[in-house]
N, C-alpha and C positions, 0 to 999 in steps of 0.2 A: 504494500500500500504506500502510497505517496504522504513522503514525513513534510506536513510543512502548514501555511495557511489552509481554511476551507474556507469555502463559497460564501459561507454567511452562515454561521454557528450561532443556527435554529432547531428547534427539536419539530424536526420534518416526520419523523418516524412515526408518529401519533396520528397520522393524517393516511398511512397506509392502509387499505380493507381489504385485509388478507381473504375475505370472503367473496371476494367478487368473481363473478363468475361461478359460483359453485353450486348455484340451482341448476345446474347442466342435466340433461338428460342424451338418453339416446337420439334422440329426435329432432331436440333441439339444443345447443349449444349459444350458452350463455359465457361461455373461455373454457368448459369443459377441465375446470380448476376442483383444488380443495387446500383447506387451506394451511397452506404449507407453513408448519415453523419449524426455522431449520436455520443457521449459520448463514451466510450468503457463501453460494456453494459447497454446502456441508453435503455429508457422505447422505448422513441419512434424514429423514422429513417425519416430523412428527403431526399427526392429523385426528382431528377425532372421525370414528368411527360412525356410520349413522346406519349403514344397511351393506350387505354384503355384496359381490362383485366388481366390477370394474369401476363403479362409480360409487366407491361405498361410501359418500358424503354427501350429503343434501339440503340445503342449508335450511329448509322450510320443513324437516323431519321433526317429529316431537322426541323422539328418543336415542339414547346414543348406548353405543354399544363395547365402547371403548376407547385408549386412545393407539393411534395404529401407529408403530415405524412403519415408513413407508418409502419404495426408490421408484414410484410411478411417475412417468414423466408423460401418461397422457390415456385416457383409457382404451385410447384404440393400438396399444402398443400392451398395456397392462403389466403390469407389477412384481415384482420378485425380491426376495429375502423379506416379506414382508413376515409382521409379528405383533400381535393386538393385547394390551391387555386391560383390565376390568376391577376396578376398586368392588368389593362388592358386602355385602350382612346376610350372618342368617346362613339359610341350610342353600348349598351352592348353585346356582342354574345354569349350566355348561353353557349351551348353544347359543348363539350371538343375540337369537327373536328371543329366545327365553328370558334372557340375562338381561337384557336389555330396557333400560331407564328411561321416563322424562325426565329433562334437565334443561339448564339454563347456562347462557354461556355469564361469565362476569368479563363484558367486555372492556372495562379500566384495567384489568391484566392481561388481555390478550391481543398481542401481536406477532410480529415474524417473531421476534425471540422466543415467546410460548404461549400459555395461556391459563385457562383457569374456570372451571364448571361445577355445577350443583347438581349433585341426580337426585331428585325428590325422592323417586323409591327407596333409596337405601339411606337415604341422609344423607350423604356424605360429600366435603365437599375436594377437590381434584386439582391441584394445580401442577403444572410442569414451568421446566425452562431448558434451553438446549443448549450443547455445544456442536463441537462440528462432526464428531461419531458418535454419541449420546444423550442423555437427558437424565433430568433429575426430575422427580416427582413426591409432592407431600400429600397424601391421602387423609385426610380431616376427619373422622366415622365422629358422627357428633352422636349417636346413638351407641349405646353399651349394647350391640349384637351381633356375636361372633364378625368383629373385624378380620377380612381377609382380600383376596386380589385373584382372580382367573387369567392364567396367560393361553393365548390362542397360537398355534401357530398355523391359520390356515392354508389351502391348496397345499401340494406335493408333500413331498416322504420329508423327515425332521426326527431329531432326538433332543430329548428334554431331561436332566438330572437334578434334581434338587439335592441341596444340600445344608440341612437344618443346621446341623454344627455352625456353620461357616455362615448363615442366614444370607442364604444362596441359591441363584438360578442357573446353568448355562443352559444354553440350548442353540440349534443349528437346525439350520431350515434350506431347504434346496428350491424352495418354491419358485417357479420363472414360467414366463411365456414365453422363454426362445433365446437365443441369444448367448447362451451359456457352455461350456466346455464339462466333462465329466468331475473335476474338481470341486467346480459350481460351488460355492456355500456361505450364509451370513449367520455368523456368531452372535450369541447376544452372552453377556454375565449381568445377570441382575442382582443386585448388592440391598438389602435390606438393612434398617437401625434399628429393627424390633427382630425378639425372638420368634421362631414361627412355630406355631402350638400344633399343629398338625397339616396335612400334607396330603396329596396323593397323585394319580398323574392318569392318561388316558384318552380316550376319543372327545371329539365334540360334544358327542351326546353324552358319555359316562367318564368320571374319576373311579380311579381305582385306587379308595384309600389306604395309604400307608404305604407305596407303591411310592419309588423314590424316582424311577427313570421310566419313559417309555419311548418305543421307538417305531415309527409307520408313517400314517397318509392322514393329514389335520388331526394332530393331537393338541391337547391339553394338557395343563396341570393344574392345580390348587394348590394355595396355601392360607393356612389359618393364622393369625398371629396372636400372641398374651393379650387378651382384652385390657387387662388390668397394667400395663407397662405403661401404655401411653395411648392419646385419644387422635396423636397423628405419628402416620407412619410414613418413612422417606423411604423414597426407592431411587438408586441411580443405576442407570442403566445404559452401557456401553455396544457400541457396534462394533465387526468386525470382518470385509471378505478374505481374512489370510487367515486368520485360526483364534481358536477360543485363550490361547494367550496374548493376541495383541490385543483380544477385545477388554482382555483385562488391565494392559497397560494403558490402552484406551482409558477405561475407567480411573485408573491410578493419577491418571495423567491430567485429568479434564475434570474431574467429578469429585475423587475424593479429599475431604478436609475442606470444602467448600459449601456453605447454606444454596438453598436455592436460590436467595434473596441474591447473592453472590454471584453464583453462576447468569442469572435472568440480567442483575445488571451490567456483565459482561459482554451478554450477548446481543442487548441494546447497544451497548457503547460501539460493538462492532459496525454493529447496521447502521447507528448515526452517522459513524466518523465517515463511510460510503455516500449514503445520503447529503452528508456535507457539501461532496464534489458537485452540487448542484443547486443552485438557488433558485426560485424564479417567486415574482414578487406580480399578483393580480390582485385584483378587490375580489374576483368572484372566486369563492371558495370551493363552488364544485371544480372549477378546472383545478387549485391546490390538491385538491384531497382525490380526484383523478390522474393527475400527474404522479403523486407520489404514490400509490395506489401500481401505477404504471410500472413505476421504476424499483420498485418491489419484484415484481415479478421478472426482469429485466435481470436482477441477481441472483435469479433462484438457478438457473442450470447452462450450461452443465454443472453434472455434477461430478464433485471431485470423490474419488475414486482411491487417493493415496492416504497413507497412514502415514505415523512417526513407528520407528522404532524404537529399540534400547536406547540406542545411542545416538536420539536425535536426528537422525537420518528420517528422508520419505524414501518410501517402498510404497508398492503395491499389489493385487492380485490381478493378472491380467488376462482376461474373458477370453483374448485373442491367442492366449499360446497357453494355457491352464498354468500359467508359473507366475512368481514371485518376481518383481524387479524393482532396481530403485528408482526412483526419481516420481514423478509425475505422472497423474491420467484422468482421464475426463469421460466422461458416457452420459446418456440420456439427453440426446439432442438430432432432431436428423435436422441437417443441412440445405435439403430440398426449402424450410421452413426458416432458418432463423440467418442462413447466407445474408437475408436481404437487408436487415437490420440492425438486429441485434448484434454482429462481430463490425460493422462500421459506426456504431453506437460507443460500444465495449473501447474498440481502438481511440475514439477522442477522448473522452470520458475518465477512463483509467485504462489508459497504456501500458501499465506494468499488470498488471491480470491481464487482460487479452495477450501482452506477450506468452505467460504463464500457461492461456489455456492452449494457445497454440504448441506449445510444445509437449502438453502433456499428447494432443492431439497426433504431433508428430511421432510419440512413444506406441502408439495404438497403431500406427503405420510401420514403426521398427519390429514392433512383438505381431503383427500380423498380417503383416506383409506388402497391404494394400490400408488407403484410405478409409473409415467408413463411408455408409451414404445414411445412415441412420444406425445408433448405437444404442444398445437398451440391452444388457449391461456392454455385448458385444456385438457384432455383425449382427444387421438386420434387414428385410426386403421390404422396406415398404416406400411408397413414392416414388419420380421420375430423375431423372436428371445422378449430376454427380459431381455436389455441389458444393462438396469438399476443396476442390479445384478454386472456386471462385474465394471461397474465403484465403485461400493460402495466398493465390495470385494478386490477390487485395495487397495483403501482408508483406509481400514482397515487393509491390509497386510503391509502399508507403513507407519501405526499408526498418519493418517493425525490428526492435534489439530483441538478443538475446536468440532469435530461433535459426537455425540452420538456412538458410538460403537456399542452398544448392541440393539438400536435403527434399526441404519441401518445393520442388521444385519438379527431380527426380519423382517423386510421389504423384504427382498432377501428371505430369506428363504420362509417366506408367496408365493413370487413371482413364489419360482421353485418349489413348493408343493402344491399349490391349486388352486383352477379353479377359472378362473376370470369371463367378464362379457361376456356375448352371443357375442356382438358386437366387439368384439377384441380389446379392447382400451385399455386394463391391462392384466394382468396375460400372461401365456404361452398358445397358440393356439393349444389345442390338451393332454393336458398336462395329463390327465385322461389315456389316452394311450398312453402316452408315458411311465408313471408309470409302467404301466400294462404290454407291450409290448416290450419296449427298446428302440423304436424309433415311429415316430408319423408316422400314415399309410396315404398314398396319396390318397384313396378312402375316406378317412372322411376329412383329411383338408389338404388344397391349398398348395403346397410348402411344401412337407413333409421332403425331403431333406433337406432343409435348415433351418429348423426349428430343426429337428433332432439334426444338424451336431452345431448349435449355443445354443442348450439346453446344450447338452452335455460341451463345452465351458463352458460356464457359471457354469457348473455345477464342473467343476476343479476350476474353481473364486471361488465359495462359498466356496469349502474342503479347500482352501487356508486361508482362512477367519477363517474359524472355528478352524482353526490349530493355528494361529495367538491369536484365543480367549480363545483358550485349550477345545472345545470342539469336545472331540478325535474321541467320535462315529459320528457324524454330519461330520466329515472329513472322514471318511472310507466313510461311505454312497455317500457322494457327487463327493469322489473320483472315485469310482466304476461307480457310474452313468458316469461319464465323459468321461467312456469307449464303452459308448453306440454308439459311431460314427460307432465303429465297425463291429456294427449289419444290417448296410447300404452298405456295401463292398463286392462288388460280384469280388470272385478273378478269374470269366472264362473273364469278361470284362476288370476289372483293375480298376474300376472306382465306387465311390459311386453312388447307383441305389434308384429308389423310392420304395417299398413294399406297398403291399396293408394290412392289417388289418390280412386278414386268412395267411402271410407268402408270397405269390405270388410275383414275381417282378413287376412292371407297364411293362407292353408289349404294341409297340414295343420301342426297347429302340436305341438313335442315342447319341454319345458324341457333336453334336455340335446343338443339339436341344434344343432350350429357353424353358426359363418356363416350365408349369407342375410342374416337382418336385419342381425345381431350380425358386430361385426369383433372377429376374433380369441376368439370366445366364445360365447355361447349363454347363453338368459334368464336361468338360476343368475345369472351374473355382474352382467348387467345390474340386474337387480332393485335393485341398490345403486347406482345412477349417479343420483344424485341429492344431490349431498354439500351443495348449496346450502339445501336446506330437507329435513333430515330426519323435522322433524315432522309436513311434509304427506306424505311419504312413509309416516309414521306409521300419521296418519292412513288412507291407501288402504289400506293392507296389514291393521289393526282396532285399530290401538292401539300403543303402545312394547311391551307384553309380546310381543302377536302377531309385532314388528320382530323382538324377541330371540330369540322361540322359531323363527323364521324362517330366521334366523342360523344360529342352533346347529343346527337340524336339515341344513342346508347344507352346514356344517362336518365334522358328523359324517356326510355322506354318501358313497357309495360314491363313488369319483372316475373313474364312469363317463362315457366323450361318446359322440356319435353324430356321424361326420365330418359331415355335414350336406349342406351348402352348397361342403365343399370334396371335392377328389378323391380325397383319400388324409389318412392321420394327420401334422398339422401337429406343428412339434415343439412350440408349447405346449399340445398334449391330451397328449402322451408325457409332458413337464415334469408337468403336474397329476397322472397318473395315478401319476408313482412316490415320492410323498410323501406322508402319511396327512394328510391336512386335506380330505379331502373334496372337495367340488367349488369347496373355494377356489382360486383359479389366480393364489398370488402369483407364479408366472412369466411374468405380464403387467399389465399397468400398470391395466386397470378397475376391478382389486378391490383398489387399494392403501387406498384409505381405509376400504374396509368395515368393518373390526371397531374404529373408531375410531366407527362408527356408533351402538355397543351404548352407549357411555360416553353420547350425545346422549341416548340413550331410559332412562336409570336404571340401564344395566348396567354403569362401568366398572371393577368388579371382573372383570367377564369380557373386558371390552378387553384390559386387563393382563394376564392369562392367554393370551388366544391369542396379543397382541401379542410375549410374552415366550416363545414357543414356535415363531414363526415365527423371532424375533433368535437363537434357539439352536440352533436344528435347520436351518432353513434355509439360512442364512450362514454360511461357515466361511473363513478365511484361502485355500485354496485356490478356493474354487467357489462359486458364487451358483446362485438358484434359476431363472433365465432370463437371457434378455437383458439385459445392464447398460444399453446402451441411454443412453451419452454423460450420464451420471452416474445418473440417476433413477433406477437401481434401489438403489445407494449409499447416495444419499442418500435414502433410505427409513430405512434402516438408521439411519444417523447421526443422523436426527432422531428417531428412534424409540428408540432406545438413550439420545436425550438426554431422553425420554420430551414432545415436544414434537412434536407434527404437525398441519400445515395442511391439515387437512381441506378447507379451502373458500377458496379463493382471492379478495382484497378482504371478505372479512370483516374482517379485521385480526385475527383470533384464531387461539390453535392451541389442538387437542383437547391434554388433559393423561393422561398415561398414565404409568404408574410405572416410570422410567427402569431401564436394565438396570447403570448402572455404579452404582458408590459414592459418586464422587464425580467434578465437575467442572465445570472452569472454561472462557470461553469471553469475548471481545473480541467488544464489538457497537460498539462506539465510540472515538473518541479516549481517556477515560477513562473509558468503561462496562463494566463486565465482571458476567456473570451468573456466579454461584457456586451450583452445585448438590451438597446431600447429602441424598443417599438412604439414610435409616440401617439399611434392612432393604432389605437388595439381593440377599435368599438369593431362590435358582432358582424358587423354589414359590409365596414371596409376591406374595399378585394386589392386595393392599389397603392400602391409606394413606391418609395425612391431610397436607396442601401445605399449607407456613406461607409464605406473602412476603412476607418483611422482619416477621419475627417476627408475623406476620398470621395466623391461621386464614384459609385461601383456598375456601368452600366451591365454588366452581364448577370447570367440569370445562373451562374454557379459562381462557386467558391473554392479552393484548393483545401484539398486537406491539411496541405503544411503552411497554408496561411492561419488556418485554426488551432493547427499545434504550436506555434508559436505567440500565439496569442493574442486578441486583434479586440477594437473595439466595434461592434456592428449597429449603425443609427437604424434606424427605418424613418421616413419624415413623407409627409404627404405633398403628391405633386397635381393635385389634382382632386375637384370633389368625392364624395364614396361614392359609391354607387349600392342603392338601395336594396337591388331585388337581385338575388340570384338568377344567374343562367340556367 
């Protein structure tokens, strides 16, 4: 972390609503969140419990069923080493519906650090605080009956030992959805301050008292403690994926000889002093307590993966080779999602963590050979593109310290030239013909459009990279390739089409038909996935007017779909259809940059108008417009609100848009700080005039090493608002 001033040392962290997003359903997605209290990128995520599977929080539930460690980074990926447990009185009720309590949250103690509940059934009341592999928990039983605690270790096989002597838990859990190597495993040692009067261990449904270990498919255990010792009980409770000794050093380390009171104010002072890097100064409180709300989630992942040892050292367990190694690692984040934001956020913001994650990232390419494209704890298939590429090539155009260069360099290249595995969990999907071809045909693989249209992408990332590194042929070549979007553009429709392999188009073809070519969408969307040259884009479509009028008739259209390609209504056509923007679907990640497009083509008065219509109507402190999606839908927000976005990844520039706050300030450096006023920040105005460093700034981007070294940005009006949106 950067030792020095901060932004403006406010206590921002009071203003986060770790709960947003977390009425998500199947169906509908409100960030498809829960609410994570966990370190800023701590190993493990403490959540209450509210109902079982993929979405086991809900924030409008009456009853809670415990509180969970958790390494879910999103429920259509789902969860592993997870581990639940349950303050409880009385004669014991195993199963999560049985056991399970109304209660109340106490929200003056609950934030990212922890938090703190009442469950009426048992009396009792529940507070935690965390570190960055565990947590500390004080259980209150304000009733004299039989005080005790149910630990869950649901889904997969697990062993469970108690040990009363030592007023002690461990237990190891294998539970995953994929992603894991035969080693696979997450430790817990539960450490008690009360004696435990009795004991037993077992299935879901049944304890087998006086039964000190067991071992199978979701078990249990119980313990009972001395009613009469005391009327609150501390539980500290350690993580661990290398073995049931680190997770003890863990505890040693982080936990013990420490109050909660101790630990909780620890774990604020963390999150503040992050927090700090960012000031921004409005009268309207929703955008405060949305912004910071934002940028909460913005630190939550990846997530870190390494431990301390004996001796100080990080190590880790590595998903991608089943062994042990020092240094650094990261997982739970696919790149398809958070490339576009969130690592050119990270990079201004705090420069020394984004160098950090990047290399832990580059350790996850040393231990397994390739890149990921999504990691949950390790290799995973899910989504297009391979988008790993774009984030490194970023990194290397903006000469990030500290990470290998030529390393991650080697790594991108391997990624956009050679076939990866059957399963789709590395390399590019198709990539032998795309080589071949120009573009990937939709009769051989799924989503040939968007695979196309995000190779090609990435493939102006690398020529960026290589140009940055001087090697000139590797840039022509990657350059060219980048023009492949091309090859997908039928000018009788207007719109990018699927191809099949012999040249053919996918017949029949509908602009508001899902899937098929298009992941997650349908040609409306696509039409914009070209954030790398939008003035050949321009160009194909008749001109920058034709782009804008393109735009806006898009915008302003019905926000009709046609399931398509899928079975039934996905829930982001549900997400697009209940918000008037037409067939814009900021509830998914391909049209993030779109209207950031219109500023390229001569229109950024109309940027700033829709831009500043999605930041108000869209985002609210409670709820996002989809999937948050392990920060990237955040930080959308957060750079957009700073009126600052990366359109195009290894450009080195952001599109400029007229920020929604008034004012504010932000750490790019040891002594760098960017100071931004916007002296017309009313609702309506689309129009201004950027002075840097008392400059007339007439262009419509910015340099990213003008930002790192630190600038002042006016905004001043040149011209009446204009009232009504486009």
């Amino acid at each position: 972390m950067l030792q020095r001033q901060t932004a403006h040392p406010t206590n921002t962290l009071q203003l986060a609503n770790i709960f947003q997003g977390s009425d998500s359903t199947f169906d509908l997605s409100t960030g498809n969140t829960y609410p994570a209290m966990t370190m800023p990128w701590g190993m493990t995520c403490w959540s209450a419990q509210t109902r079982q599977g993929k979405w086991f929080y809900h924030h409008h539930d009456p009853k809670f069923q415990g509180l969970r460690a958790t390494h879910q980074p999103s429920p259509w990926i789902g969860d592993y080493g997870q581990m639940v447990l349950m303050p409880i009185t009385g004669k014991p009720c195993i199963s999560a519906e049985k056991r399970s309590s109304t209660y109340q949250w106490d929200m003056q103690q609950t934030g990212p650090g922890g938090g703190a509940v009442r469950m009426q059934r048992y009396g009792i009341d529940m507070q935690w605080a965390v570190t960055q592999h565990g947590c500390a928990t004080a259980m209150h039983y304000r009733y004299d009956k039989q005080p005790g605690m149910i630990l869950e270790l649901p889904e997969g096989t697990g062993q469970i030992s108690i040990q009363p002597q030592h007023r002690r838990i461990h237990c190891t859990t294998h539970a995953n959805h994929g992603g894991v190597l035969p080693n696979f495993a997450c430790h817990y040692v539960i450490q008690f301050d009360c004696p435990i009067k009795s004991f037993g261990t077992g299935s879901t449904e049944q304890c087998v008292m006086t039964q000190r270990s067991h071992s199978g498919d979701n078990i249990t255990a119980y313990v009972q403690f001395e009613p009469n010792v005391a009327s609150t009980v501390t539980a500290r409770i350690a993580s661990s994926f290398i073995s049931p000794q680190q997770a003890m050093l863990n505890l040693d380390r982080e936990l013990a000889g420490q109050t909660l009171e101790q630990i909780r104010t620890q774990a604020d002072a963390c999150w503040q002093k992050l927090f700090d890097h960012i000031d921004i100064q409005t009268q309207d409180t929703t955008i405060r307590r949305t912004f910071y709300t934002a940028l909460y989630r913005c630190l939550l992942f990846p997530r870190g993966l390494h431990e301390v040892d004996e001796h100080g050292k990080l190590h880790h367990y590595s998903p991608y080779d089943d062994k042990v190694h020092p240094g650094l690692l990261y997982t739970d984040q696919g790149f398809w999602d958070v490339h576009r934001t969130l690592y050119p956020l990270l990079s201004v913001v705090y420069p020394q963590v984004y160098s950090q994650l990047l290399q832990g990232w580059l350790n996850a390419y040393r231990e397994g050979g390739w890149l990921p494209k999504w990691a949950s704890p390790g290799y995973r298939n899910a989504m297009c593109g391979s988008h790993a590429e774009a984030v490194f090539a970023d990194a290397i155009v903006k000469g990030t310290a500290d990470i290998d260069h030529e390393l991650a360099y080697q790594a991108i290249v391997q990624s956009a030239t050679q076939v990866g595995d059957d399963a789709g969990t590395y390399g590019r999907n198709g990539i032998a013909d795309y080589l071949k071809l120009g573009y990937v045909p939709q009769d051989r693989v799924h989503h040939g459009v968007s695979e196309t249209l995000d190779f090609a992408y990435c493939d102006y990332t690398i020529s960026q990279a290589a140009r940055a590194l001087g090697k000139h042929d590797d840039a022509q070549r990657f350059a060219q390739r980048a023009q492949n979007y091309r090859n997908l553009f039928d000018a009788k429709t207007g719109y990018f089409r699927g191809k099949n392999a012999d040249g053919s188009w996918v017949e029949p073809f509908d602009p508001y038909d899902w899937g098929g070519s298009y992941c997650e969408g349908c040609a409306n969307h696509y039409l914009w996935a070209v954030p790398h040259d939008p003035q050949g884009l321009a160009e194909l479509l008749g001109g920058n007017d034709i782009l804008v009028e393109r735009m806006q008739a898009m915008l302003l259209d019905d926000p009709r779909f046609n399931i398509g390609g899928y079975d039934y209504e996905i829930h982001e056509m549900t997400e697009m259809a209940c918000v008037p923007f037409g067939q814009y679907a900021h509830c998914n990640q391909p049209v993030h940059h779109m209207l950031y497009l219109m500023a390229h083509a001569g229109a950024p008065e109309k940027t700033n108008a829709w831009v500043r219509r999605v930041l108000t109507e869209l985002y609210t402190p409670d709820s996002l417009p989809g999937d948050e999606d392990n920060g990237e839908m955040s930080a959308w927000y957060v750079l957009s609100a700073l009126g600052l976005y990366p359109t195009c990844l290894a450009s080195g520039q952001y599109t400029l848009s007229l920020p929604l706050v008034e004012k504010a300030t932000f750490i790019t450096g040891p002594s760098n700080v960017v100071r931004l006023h916007n002296k017309h920040s009313a609702i309506h105005e689309v129009s201004g005039q950027l002075h840097v460093n008392g400059k007339p700034h007439p262009s419509i981007t910015l340099d990213h090493s003008q930002l790192m070294k630190g600038c002042d940005l006016v905004y001043t009006s040149h011209q009446p608002a204009i009232k009504t949106i486009p």
